[in-house]
PyMOL Python script that loads the backbone (N, CA, C, O; Angstrom):
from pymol import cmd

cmd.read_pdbstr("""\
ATOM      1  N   UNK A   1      27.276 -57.989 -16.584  1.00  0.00           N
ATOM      2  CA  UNK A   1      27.500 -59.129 -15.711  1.00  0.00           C
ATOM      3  C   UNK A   1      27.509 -58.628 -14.264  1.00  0.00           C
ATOM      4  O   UNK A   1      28.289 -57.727 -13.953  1.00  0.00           O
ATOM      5  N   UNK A   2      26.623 -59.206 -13.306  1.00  0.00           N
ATOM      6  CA  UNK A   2      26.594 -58.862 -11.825  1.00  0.00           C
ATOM      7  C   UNK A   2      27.430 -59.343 -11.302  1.00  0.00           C
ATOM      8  O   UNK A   2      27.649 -60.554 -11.284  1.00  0.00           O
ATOM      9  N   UNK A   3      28.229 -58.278 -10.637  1.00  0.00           N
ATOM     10  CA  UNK A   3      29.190 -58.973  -9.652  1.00  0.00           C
ATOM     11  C   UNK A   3      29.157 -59.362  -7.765  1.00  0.00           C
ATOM     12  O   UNK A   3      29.826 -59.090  -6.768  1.00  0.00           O
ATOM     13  N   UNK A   4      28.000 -60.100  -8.103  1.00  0.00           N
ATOM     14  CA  UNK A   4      27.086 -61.000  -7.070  1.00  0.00           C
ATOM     15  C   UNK A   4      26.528 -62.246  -6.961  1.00  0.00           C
ATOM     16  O   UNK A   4      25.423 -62.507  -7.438  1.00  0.00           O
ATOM     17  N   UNK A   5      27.179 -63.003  -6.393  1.00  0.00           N
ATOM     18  CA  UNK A   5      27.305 -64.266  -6.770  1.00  0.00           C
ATOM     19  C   UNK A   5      26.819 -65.068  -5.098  1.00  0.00           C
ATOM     20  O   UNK A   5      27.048 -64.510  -4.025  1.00  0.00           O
ATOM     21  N   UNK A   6      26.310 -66.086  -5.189  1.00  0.00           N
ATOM     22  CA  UNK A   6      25.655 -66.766  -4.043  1.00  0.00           C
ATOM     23  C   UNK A   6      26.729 -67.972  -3.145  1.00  0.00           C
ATOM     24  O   UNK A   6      27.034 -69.013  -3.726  1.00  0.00           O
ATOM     25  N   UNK A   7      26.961 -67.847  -2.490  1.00  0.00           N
ATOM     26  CA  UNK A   7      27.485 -69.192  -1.942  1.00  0.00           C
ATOM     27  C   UNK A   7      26.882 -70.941  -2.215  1.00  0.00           C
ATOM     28  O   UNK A   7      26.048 -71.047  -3.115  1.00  0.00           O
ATOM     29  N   UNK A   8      27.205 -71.979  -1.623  1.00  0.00           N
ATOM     30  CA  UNK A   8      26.056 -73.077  -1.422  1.00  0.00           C
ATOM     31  C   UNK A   8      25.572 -72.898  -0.198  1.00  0.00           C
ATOM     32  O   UNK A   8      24.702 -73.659   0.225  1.00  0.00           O
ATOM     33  N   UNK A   9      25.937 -72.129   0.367  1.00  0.00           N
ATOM     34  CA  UNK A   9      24.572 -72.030   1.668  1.00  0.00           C
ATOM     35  C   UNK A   9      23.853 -70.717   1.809  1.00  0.00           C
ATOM     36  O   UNK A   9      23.309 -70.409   2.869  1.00  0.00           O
ATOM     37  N   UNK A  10      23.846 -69.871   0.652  1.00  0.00           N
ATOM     38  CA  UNK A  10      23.212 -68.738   0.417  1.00  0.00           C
ATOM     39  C   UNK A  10      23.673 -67.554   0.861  1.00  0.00           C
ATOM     40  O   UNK A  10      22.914 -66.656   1.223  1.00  0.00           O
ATOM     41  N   UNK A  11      24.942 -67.461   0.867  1.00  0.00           N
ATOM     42  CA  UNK A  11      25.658 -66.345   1.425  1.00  0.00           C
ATOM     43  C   UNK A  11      26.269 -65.542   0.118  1.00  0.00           C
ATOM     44  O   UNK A  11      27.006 -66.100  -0.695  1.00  0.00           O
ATOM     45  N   UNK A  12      25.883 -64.222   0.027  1.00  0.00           N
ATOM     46  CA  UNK A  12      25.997 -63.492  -0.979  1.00  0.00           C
ATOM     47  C   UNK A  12      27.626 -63.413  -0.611  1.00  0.00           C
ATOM     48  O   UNK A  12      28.090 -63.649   0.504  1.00  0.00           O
ATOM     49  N   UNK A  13      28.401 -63.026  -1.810  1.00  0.00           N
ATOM     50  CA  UNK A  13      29.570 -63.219  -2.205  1.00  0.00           C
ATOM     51  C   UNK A  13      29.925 -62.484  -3.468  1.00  0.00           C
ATOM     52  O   UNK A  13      29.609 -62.861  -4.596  1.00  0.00           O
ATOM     53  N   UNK A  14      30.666 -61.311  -3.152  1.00  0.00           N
ATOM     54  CA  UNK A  14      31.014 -59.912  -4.421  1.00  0.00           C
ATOM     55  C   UNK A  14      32.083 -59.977  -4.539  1.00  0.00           C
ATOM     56  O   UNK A  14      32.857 -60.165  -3.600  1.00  0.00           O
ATOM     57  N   UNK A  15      32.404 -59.840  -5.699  1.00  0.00           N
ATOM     58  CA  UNK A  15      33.407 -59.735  -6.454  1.00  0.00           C
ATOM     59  C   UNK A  15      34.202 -58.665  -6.419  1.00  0.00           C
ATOM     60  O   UNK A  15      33.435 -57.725  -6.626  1.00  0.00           O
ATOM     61  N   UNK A  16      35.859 -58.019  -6.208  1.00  0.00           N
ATOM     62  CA  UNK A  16      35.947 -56.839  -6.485  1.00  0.00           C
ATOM     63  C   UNK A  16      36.275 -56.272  -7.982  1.00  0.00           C
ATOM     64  O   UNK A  16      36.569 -55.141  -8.371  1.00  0.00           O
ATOM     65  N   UNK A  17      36.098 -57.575  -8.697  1.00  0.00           N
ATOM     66  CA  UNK A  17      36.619 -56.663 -10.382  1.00  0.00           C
ATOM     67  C   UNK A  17      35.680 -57.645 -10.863  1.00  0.00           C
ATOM     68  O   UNK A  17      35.286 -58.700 -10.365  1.00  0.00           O
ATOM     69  N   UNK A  18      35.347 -56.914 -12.210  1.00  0.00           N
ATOM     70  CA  UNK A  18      34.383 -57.857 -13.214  1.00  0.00           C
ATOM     71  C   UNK A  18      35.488 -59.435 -13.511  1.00  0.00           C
ATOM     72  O   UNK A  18      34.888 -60.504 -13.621  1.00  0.00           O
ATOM     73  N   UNK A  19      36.740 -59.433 -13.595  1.00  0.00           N
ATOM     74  CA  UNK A  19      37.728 -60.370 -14.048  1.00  0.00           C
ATOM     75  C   UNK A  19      37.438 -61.963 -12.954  1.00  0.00           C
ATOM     76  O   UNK A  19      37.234 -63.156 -13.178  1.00  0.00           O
ATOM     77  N   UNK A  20      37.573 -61.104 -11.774  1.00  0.00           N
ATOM     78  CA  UNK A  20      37.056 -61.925 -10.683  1.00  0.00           C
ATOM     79  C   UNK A  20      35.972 -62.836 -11.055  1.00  0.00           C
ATOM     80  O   UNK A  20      36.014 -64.060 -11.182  1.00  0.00           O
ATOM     81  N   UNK A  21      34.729 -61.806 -11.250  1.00  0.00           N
ATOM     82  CA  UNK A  21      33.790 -62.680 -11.305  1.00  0.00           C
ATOM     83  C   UNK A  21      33.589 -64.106 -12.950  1.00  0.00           C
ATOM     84  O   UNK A  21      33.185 -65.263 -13.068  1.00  0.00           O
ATOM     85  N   UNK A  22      34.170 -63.021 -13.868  1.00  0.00           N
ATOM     86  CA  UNK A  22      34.757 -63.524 -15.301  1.00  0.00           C
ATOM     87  C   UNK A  22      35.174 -65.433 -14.912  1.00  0.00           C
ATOM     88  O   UNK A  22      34.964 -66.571 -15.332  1.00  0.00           O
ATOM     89  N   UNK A  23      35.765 -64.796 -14.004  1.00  0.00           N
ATOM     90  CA  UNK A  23      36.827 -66.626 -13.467  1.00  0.00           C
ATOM     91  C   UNK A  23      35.720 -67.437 -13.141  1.00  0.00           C
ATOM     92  O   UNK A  23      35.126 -68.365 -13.690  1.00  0.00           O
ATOM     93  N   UNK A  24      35.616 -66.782 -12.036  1.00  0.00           N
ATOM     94  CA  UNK A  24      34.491 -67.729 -11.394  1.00  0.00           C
ATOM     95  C   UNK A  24      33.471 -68.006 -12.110  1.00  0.00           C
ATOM     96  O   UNK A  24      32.858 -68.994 -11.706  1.00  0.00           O
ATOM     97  N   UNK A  25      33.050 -67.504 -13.033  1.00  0.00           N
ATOM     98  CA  UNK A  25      31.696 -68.040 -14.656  1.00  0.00           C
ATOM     99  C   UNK A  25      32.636 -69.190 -14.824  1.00  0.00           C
ATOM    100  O   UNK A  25      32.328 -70.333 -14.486  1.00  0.00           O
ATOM    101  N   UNK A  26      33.867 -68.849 -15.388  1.00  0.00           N
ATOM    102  CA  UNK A  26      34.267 -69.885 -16.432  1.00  0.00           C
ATOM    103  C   UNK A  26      34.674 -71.351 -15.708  1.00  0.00           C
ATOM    104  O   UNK A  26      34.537 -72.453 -16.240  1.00  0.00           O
ATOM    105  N   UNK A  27      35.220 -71.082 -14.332  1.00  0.00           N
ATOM    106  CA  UNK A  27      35.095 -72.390 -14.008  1.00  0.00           C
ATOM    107  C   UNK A  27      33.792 -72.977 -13.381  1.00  0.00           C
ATOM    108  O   UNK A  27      33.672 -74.188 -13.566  1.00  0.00           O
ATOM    109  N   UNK A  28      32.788 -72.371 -12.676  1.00  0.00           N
ATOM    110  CA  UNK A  28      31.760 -72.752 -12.527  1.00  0.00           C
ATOM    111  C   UNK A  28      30.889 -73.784 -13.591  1.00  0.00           C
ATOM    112  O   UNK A  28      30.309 -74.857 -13.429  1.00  0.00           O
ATOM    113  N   UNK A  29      31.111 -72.886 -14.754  1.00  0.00           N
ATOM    114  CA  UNK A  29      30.465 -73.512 -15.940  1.00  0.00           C
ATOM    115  C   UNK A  29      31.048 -74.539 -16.974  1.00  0.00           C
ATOM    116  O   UNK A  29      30.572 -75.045 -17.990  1.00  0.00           O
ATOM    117  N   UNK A  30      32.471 -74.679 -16.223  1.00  0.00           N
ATOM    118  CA  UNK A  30      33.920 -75.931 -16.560  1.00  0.00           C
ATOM    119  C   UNK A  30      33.530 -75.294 -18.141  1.00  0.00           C
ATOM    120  O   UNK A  30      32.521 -75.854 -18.571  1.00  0.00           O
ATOM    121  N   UNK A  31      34.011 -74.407 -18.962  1.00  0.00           N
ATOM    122  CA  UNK A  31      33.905 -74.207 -20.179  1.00  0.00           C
ATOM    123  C   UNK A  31      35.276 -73.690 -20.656  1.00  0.00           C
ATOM    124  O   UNK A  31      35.436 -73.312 -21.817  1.00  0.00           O
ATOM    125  N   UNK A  32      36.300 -73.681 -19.704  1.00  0.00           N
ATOM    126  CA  UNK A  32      37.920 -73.586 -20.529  1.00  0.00           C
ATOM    127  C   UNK A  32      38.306 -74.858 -19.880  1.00  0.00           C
ATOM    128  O   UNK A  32      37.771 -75.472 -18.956  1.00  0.00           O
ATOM    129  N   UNK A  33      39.565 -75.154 -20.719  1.00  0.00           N
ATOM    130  CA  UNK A  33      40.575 -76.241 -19.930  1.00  0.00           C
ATOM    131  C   UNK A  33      41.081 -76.067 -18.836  1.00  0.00           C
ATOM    132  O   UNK A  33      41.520 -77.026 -18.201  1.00  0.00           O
ATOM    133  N   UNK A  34      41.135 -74.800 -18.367  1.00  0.00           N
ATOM    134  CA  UNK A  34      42.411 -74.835 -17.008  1.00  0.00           C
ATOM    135  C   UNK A  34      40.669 -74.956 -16.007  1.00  0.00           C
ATOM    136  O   UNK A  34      40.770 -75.396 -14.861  1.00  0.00           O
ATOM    137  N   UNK A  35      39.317 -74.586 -16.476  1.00  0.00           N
ATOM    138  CA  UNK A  35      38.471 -74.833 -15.569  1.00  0.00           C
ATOM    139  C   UNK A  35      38.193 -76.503 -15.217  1.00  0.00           C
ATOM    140  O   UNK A  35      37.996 -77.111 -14.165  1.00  0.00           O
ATOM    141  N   UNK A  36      38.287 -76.929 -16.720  1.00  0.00           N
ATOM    142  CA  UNK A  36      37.933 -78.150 -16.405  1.00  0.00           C
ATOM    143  C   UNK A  36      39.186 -78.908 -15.785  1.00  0.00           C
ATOM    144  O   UNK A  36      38.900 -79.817 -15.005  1.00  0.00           O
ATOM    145  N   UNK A  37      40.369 -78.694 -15.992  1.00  0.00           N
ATOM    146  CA  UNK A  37      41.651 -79.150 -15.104  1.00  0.00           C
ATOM    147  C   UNK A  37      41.422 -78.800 -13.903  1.00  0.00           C
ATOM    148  O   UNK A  37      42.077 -79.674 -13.335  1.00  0.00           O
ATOM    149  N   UNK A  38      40.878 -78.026 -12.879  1.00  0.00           N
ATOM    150  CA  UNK A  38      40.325 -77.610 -11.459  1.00  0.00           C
ATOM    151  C   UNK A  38      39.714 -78.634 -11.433  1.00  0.00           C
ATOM    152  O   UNK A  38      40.122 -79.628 -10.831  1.00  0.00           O
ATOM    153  N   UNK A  39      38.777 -78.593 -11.988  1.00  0.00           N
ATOM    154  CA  UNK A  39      37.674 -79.823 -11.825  1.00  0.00           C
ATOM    155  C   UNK A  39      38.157 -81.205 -11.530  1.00  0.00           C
ATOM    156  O   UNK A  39      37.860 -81.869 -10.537  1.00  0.00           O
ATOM    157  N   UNK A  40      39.026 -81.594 -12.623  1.00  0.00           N
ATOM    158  CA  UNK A  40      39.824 -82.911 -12.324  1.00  0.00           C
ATOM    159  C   UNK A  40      40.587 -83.304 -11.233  1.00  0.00           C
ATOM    160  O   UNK A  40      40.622 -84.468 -10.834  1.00  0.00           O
ATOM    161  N   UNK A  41      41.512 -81.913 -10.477  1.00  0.00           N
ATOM    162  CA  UNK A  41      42.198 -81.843  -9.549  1.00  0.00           C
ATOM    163  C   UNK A  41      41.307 -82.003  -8.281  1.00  0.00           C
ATOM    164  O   UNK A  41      41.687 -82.881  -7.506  1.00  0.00           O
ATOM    165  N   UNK A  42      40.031 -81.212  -7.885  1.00  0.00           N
ATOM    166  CA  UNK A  42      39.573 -81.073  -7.081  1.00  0.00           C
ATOM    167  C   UNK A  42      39.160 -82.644  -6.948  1.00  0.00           C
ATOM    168  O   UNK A  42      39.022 -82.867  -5.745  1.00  0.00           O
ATOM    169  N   UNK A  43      38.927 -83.733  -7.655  1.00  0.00           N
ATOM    170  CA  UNK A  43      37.410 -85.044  -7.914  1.00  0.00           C
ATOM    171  C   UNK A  43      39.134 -85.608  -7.432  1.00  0.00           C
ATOM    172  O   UNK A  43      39.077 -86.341  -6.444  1.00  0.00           O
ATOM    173  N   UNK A  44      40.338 -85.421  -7.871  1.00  0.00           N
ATOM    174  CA  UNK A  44      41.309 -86.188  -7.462  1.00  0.00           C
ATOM    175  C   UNK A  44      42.293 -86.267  -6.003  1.00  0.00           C
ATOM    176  O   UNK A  44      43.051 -87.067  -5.453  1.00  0.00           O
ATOM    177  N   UNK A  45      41.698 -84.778  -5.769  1.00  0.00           N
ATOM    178  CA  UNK A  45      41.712 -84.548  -4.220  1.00  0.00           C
ATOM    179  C   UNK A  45      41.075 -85.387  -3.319  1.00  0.00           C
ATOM    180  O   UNK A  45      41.499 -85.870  -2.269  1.00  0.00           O
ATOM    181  N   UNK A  46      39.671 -85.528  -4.035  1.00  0.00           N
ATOM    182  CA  UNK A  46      38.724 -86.024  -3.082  1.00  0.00           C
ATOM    183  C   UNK A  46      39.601 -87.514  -3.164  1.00  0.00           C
ATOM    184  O   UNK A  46      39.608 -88.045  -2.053  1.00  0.00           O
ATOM    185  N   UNK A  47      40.373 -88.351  -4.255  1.00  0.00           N
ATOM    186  CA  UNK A  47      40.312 -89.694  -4.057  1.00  0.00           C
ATOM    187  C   UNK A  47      41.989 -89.965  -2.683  1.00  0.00           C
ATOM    188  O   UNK A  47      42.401 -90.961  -2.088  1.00  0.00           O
ATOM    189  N   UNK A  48      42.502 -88.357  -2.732  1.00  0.00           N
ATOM    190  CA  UNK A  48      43.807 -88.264  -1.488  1.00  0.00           C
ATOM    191  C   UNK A  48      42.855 -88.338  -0.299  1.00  0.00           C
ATOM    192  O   UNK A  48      43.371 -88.814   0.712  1.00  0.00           O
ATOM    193  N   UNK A  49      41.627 -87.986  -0.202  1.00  0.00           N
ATOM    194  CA  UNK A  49      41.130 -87.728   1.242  1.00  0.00           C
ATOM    195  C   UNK A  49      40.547 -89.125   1.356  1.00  0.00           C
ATOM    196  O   UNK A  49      40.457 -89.680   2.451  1.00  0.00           O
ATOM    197  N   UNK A  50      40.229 -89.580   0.446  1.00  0.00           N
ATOM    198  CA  UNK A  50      39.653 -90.735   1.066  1.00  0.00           C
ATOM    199  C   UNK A  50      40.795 -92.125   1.394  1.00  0.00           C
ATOM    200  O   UNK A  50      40.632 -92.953   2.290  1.00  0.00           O
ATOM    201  N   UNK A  51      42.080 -92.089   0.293  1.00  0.00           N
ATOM    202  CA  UNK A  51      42.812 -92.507   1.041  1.00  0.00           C
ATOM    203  C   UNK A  51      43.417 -92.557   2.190  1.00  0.00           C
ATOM    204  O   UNK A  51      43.818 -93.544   2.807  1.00  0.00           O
ATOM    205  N   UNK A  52      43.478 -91.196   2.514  1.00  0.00           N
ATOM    206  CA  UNK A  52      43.783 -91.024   4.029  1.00  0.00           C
ATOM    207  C   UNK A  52      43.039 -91.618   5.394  1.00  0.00           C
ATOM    208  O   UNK A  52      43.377 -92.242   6.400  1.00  0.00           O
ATOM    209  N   UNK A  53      41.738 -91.011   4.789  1.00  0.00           N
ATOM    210  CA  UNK A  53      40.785 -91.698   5.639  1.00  0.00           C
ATOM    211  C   UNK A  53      40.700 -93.546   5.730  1.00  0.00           C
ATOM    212  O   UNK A  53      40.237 -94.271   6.611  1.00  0.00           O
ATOM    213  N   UNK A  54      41.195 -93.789   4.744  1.00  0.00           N
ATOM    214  CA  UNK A  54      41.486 -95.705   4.579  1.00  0.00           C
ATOM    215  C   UNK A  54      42.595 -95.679   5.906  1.00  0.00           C
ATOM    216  O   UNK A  54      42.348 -96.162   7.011  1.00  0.00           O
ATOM    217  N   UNK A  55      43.759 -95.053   5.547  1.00  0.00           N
ATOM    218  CA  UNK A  55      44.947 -95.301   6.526  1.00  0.00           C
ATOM    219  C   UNK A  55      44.790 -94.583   7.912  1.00  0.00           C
ATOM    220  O   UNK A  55      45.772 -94.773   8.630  1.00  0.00           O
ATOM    221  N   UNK A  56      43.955 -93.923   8.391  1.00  0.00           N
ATOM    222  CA  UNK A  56      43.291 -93.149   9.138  1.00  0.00           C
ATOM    223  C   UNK A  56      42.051 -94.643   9.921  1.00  0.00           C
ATOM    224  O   UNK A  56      41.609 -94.509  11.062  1.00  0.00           O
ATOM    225  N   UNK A  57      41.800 -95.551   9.299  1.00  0.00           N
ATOM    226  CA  UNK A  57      40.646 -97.014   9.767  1.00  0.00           C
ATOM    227  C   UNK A  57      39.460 -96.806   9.045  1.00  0.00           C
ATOM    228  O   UNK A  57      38.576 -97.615   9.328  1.00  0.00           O
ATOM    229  N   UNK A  58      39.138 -95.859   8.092  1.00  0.00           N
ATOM    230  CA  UNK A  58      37.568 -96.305   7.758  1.00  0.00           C
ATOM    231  C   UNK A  58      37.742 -97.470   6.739  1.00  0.00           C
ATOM    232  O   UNK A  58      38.297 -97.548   5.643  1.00  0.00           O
ATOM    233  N   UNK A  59      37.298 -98.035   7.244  1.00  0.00           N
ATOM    234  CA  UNK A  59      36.864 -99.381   6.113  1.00  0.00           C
ATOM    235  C   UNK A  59      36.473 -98.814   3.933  1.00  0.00           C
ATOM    236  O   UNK A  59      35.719 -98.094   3.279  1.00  0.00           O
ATOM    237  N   UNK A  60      37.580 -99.750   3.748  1.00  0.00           N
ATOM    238  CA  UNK A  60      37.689 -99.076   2.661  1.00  0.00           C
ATOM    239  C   UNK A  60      36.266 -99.292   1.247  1.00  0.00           C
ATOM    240  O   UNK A  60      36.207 -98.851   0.099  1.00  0.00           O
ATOM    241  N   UNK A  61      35.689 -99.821   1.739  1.00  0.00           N
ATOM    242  CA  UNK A  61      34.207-100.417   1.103  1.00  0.00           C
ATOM    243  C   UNK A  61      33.442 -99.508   1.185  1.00  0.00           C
ATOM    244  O   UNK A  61      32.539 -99.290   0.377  1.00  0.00           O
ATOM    245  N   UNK A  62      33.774 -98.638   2.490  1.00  0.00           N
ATOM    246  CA  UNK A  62      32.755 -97.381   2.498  1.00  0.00           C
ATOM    247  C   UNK A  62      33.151 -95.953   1.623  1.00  0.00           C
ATOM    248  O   UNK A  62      32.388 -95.048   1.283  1.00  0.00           O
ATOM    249  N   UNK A  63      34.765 -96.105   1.364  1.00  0.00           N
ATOM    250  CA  UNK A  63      35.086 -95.274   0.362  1.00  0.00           C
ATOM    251  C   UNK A  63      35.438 -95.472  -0.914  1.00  0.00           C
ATOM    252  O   UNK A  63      36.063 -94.654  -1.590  1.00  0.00           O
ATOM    253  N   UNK A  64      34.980 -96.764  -1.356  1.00  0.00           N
ATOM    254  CA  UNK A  64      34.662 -96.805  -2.576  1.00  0.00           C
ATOM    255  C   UNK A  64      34.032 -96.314  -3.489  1.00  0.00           C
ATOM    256  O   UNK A  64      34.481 -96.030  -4.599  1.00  0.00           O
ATOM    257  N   UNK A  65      32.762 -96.149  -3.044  1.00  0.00           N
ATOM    258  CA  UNK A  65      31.745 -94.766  -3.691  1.00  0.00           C
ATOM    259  C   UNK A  65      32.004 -93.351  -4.414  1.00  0.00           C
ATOM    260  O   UNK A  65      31.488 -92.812  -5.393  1.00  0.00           O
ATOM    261  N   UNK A  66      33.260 -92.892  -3.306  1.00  0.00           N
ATOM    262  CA  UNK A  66      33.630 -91.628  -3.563  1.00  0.00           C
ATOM    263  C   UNK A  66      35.368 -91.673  -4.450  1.00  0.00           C
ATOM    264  O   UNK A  66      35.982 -90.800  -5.063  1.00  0.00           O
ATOM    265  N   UNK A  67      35.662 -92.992  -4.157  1.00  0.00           N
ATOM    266  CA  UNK A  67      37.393 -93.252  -5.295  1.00  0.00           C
ATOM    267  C   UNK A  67      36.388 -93.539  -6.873  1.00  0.00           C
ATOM    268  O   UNK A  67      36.658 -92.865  -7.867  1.00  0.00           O
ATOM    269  N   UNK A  68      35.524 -94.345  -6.903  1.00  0.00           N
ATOM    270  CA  UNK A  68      34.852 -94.516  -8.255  1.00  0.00           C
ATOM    271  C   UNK A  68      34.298 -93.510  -8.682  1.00  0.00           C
ATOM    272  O   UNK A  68      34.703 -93.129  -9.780  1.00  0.00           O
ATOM    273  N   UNK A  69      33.126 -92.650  -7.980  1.00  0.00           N
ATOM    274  CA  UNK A  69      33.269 -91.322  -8.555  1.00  0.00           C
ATOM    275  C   UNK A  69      34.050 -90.282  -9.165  1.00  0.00           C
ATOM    276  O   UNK A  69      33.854 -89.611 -10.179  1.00  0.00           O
ATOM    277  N   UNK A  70      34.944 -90.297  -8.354  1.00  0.00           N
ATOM    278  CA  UNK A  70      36.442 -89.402  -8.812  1.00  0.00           C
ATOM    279  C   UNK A  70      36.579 -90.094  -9.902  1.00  0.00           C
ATOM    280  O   UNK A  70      35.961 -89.547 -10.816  1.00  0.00           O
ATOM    281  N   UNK A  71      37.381 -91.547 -10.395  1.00  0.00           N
ATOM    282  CA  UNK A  71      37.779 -91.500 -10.977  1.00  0.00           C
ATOM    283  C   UNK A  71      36.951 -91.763 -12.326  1.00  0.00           C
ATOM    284  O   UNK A  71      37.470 -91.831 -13.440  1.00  0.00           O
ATOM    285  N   UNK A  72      36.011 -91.858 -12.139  1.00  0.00           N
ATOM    286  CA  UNK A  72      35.152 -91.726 -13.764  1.00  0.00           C
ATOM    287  C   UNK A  72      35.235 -90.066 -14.206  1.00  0.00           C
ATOM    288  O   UNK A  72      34.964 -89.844 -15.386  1.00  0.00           O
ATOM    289  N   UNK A  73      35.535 -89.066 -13.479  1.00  0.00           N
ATOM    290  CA  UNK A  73      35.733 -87.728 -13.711  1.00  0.00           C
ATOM    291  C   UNK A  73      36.738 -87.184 -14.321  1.00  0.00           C
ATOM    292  O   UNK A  73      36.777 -86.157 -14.998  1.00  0.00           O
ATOM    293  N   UNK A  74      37.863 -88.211 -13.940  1.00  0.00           N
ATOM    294  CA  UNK A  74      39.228 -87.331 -14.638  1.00  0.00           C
ATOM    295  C   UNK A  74      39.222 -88.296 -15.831  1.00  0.00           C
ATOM    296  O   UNK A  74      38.896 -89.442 -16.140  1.00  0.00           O
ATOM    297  N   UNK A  75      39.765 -87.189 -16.321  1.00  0.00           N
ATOM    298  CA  UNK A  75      40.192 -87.633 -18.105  1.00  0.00           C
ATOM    299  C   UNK A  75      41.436 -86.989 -18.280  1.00  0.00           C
ATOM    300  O   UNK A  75      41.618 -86.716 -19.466  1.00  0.00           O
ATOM    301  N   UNK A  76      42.536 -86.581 -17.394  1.00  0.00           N
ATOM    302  CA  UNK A  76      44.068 -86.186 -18.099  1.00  0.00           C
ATOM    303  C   UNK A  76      44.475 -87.210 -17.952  1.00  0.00           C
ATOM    304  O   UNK A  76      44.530 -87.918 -16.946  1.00  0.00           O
ATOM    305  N   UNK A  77      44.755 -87.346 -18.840  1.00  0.00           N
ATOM    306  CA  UNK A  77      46.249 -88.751 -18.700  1.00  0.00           C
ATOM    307  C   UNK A  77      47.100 -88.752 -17.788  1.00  0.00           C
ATOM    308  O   UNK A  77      47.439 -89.847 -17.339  1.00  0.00           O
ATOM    309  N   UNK A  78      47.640 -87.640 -17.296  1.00  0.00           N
ATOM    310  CA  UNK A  78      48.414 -87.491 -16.104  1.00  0.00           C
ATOM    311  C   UNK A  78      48.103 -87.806 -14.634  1.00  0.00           C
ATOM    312  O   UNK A  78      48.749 -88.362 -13.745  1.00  0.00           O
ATOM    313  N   UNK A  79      46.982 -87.297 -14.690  1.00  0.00           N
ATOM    314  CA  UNK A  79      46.067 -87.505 -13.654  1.00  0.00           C
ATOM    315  C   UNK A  79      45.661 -88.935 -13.242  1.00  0.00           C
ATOM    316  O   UNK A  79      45.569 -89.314 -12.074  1.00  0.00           O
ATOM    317  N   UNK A  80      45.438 -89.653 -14.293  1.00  0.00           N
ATOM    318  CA  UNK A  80      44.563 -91.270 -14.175  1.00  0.00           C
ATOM    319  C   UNK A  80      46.177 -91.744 -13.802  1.00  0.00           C
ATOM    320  O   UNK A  80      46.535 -92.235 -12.732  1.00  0.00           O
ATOM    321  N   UNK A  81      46.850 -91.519 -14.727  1.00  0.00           N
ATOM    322  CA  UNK A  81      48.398 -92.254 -14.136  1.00  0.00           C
ATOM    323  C   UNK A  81      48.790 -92.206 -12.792  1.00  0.00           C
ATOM    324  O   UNK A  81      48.809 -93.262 -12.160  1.00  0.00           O
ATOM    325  N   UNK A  82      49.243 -90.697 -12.016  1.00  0.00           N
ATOM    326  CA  UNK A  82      49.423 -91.040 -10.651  1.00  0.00           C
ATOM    327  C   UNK A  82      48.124 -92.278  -9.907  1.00  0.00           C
ATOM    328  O   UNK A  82      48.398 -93.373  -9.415  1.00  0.00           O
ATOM    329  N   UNK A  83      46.570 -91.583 -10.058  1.00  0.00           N
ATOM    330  CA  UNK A  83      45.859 -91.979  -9.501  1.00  0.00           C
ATOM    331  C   UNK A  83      45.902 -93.570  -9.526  1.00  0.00           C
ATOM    332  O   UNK A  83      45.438 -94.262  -8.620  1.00  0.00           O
ATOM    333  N   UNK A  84      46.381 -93.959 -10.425  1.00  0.00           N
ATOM    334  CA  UNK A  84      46.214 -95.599 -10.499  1.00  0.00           C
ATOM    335  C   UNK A  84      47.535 -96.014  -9.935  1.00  0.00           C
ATOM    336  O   UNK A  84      47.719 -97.188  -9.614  1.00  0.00           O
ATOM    337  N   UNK A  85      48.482 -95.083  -9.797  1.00  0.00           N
ATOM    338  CA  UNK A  85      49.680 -95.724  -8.657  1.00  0.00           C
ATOM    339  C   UNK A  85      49.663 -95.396  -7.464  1.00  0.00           C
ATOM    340  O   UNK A  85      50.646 -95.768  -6.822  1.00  0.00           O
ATOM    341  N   UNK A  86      48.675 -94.665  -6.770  1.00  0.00           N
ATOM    342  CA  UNK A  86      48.138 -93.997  -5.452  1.00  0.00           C
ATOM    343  C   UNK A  86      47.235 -95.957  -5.436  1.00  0.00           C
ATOM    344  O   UNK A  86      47.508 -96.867  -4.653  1.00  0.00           O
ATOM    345  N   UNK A  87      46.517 -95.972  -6.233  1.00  0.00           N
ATOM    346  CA  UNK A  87      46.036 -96.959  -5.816  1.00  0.00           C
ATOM    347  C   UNK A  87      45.943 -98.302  -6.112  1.00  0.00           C
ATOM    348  O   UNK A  87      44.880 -98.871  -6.362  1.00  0.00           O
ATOM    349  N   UNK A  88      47.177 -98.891  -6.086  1.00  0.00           N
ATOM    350  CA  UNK A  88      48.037 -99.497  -6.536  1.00  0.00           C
ATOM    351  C   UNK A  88      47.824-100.762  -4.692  1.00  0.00           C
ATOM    352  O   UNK A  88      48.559-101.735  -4.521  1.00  0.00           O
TER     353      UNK A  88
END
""", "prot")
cmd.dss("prot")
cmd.show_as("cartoon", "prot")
cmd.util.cbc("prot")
cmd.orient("prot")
């Protein structure tokens, strides 16, 4: 396994232990639970930023796009629960 890995804007990025890079496979490729729980957290982050940005003045029609995205993503139960009293 190479421990050389690309950015999204093409910036090489090394690992200092094979374990390192180990992580970064497994959530990249969402193939354990605690990867795919990142995953959920991060899509549920995005639906805190866009609230903010509501109470912040953007018109909330324009962040609809990105709260419906998120939330077709999470699947913990825990997760959909706050989220549906965030947006409440």
């Amino acid at each position: 396994m190479s421990n050389e890995k690309y950015d999204d804007r093409g910036n090489l990025i090394y690992y200092k232990t094979s374990y390192g890079c180990e992580v970064w496979n497994e959530y990249n490729e969402n193939i354990s639970d605690e990867a795919k729980l990142v995953h959920e957290v991060d899509k549920f982050e995005m639906v805190i930023q866009a609230l903010s940005y509501a109470n912040d003045g953007i018109e909330k029609e324009k962040l609809e796009p990105f709260v419906n995205s998120a939330k077709s993503q999470i699947n913990s139960k825990q997760l959909k629960e706050i989220l549906d009293k965030l947006l409440q």
